[in-house]
C-alpha positions in Angstrom: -31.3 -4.2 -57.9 -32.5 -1.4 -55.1 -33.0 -3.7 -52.7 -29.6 -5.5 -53.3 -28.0 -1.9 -52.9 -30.2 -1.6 -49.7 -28.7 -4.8 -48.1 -25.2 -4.2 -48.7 -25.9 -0.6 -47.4 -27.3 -2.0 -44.7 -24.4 -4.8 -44.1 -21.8 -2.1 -43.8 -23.7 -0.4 -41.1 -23.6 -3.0 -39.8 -19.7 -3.8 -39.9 -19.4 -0.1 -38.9 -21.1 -0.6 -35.8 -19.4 -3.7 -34.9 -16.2 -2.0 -35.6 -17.0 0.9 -33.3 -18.0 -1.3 -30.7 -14.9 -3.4 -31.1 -12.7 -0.1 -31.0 -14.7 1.1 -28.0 -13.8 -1.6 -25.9 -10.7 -2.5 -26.5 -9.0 0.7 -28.2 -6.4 2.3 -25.4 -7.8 5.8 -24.9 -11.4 5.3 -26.7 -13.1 2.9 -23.9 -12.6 0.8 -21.4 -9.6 -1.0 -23.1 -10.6 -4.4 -22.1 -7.6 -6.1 -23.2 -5.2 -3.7 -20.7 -3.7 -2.2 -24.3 -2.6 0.8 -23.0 -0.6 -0.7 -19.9 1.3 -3.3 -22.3 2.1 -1.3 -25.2 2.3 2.0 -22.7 0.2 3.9 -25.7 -1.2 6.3 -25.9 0.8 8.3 -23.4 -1.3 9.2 -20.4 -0.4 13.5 -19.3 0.2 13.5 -15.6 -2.8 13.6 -13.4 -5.1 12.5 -16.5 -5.5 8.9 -14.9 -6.0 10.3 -11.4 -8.3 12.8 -12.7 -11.0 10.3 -14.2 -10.7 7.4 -11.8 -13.8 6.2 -10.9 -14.7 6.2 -6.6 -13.1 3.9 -4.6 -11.5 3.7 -1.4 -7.8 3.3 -3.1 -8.7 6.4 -5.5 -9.4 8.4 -2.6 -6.6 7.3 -0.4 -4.1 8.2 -3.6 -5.6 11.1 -4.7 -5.0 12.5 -0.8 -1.2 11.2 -0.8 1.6 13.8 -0.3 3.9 14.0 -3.8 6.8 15.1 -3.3 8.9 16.7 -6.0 12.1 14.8 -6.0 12.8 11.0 -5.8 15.2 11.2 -3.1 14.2 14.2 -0.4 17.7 16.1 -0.3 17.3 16.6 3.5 16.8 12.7 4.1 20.5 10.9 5.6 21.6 8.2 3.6 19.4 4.3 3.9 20.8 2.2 6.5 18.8 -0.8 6.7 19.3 -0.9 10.4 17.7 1.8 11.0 14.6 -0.3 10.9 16.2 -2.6 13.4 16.5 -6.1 13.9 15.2 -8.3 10.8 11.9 -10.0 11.5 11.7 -9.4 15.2 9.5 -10.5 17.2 6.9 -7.1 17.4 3.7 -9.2 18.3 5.1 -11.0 21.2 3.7 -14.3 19.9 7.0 -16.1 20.5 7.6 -16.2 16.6 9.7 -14.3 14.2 7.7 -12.2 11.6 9.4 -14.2 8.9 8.1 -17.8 9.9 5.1 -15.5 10.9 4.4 -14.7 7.1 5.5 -17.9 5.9 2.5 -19.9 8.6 0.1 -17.3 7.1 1.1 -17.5 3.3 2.3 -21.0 2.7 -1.1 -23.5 2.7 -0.6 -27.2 4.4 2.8 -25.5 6.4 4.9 -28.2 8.5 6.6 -26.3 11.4 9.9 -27.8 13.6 8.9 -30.1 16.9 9.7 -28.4 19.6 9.4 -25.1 18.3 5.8 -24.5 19.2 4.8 -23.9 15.7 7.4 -21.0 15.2 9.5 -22.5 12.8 8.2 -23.4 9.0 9.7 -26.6 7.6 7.7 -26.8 4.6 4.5 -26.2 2.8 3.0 -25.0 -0.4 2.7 -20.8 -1.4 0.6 -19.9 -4.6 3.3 -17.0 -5.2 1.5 -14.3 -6.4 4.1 -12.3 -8.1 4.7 -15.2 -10.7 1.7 -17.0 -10.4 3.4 -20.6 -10.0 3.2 -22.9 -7.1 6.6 -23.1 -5.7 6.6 -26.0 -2.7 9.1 -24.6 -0.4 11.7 -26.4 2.1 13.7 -25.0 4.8 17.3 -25.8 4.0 20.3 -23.9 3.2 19.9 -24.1 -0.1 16.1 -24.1 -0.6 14.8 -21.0 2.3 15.9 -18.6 -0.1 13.4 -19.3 -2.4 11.0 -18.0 -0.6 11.2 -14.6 1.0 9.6 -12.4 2.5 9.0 -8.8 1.0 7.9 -5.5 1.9 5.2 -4.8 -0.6 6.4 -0.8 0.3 10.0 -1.8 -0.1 12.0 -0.3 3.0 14.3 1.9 1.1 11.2 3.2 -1.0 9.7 3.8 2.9 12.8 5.9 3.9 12.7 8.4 1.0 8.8 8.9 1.3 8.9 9.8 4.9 10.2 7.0 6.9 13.5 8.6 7.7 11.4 11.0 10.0 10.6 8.1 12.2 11.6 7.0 15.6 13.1 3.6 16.1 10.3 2.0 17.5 7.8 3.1 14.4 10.2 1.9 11.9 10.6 -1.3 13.4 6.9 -1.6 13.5 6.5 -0.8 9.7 9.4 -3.2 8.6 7.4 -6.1 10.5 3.9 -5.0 10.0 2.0 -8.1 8.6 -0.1 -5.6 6.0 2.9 -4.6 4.6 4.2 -8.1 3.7 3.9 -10.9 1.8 6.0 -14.5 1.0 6.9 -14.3 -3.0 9.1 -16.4 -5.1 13.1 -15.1 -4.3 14.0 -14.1 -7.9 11.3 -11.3 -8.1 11.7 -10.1 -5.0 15.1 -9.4 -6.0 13.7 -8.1 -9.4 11.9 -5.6 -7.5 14.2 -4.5 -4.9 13.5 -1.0 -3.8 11.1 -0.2 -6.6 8.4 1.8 -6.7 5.2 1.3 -8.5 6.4 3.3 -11.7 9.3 1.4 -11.7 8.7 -2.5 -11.2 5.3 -4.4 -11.2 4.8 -7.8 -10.8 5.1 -10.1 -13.9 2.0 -11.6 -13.1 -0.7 -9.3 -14.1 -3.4 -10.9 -12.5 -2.2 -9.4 -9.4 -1.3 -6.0 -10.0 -4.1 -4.7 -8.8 -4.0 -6.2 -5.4 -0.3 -5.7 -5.2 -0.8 -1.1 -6.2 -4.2 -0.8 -4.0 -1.9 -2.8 -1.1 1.3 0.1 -1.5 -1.5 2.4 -1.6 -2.7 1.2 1.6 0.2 1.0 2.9 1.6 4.2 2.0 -2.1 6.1 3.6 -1.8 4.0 6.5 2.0 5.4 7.5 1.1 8.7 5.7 4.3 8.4 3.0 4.6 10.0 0.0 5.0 9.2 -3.9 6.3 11.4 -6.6 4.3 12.1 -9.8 5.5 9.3 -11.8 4.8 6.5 -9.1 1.1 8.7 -8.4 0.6 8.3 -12.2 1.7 4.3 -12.7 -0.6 3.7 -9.7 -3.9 5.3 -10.9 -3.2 3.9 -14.3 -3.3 0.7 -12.9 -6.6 1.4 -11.1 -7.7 2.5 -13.8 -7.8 -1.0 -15.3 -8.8 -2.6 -12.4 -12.4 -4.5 -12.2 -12.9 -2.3 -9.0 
């Protein structure tokens, strides 16, 4: 009888630990919430900063943590958004002969098909692993089909303008709206999705890529010195808080 009472003692210490492990890692707030809990059930409520504050070293932690946040969304001294004040769309800023949009699309798209006579400046065709999604979308040029694949600013221009862009000179804003880093081919719905977003306010549906897609605005954002308010700060290192690295 003793040693019957001994085992099932035993067996719930057992099931204890087990359930303490299981709570550890996939609990939000308790471990390393392996299942990504807290970023699809946004619970338990992070406090501002509290993300930031425990991110473990990496160069995206250290290039947000040394980001300018600015106190409004919109900076009350910035003029309206024009998009031509970044100048022409998809010029030709690296004097390869080629528009920055078939430029993206020859880098992004794999197998690409480009016009004769073009001298591989113009993309027919070809096949882009759209990361926003994560379906295959085979794209065609056509009146009716180009649109299906754009091109986006991973920093979305308008986003640009009210971080610091506004500030600019012609010439650097025409640089940052064609600046390869800064872009990528996607499926046309999301893009449209998205529009101006920020990170606090749009992510991509496929989550397998939101890493990539926050430590690329981070980048971004360091490399042009722009700035993000609290909430976009705080959706960024909760997402890097998640991430693998």
């Amino acid at each position: 009888m003793a040693r019957k009472r001994r085992r099932s003692l035993g067996d719930r210490i057992v099931l204890l630990v087990i359930l303490a492990a299981l709570v550890w890692a996939f609990a939000p707030g308790v471990g390393p919430d392996l299942l990504g809990l807290r970023s699809r059930l946004g619970w338990p409520p992070l406090r501002s900063g509290q993300a930031l504050s425990s991110l473990p070293d990496s160069e995206a932690a250290r290039q947000l943590r040394e980001l300018t946040v600015r106190e409004s969304v919109n900076d009350p001294d910035a003029p309206a958004y024009d998009r031509s004040a970044y100048g022409q769309s998809w010029a030709d800023t690296n004097h390869n002969g080629c528009d920055t949009r078939n430029d993206i699309l020859a880098r992004d798209l794999a197998r690409p098909t480009f016009k004769p006579g073009t001298h591989d400046c113009v993309v027919l065709s070809g096949t882009l692993a759209e990361p926003y999604t994560g379906v295959t979308i085979e794209f065609q040029k056509g009146e009716k089909t180009s649109s299906l694949v754009q091109i986006d600013h991973i920093v979305a221009l308008a986003d640009a303008w009210r971080s610091g862009a506004w500030r600019w000179d012609a010439q650097r804003r025409q640089e940052f709206a064609n600046d390869p880093e800064n872009l990528l081919a996607v499926d046309g719905q999301a893009n449209e999705d998205k529009s101006a977003s920020s990170a606090d306010q749009w992510l991509p549906p496929n989550r397998a890529f939101r890493c990539d897609y926050v430590k690329r605005q981070i980048a971004v954002k360091s490399a042009y010195g722009l700035s993000v308010t609290r909430a976009e700060q705080d959706a960024m290192a909760e997402q890097l808080s998640i991430c693998s690295e």
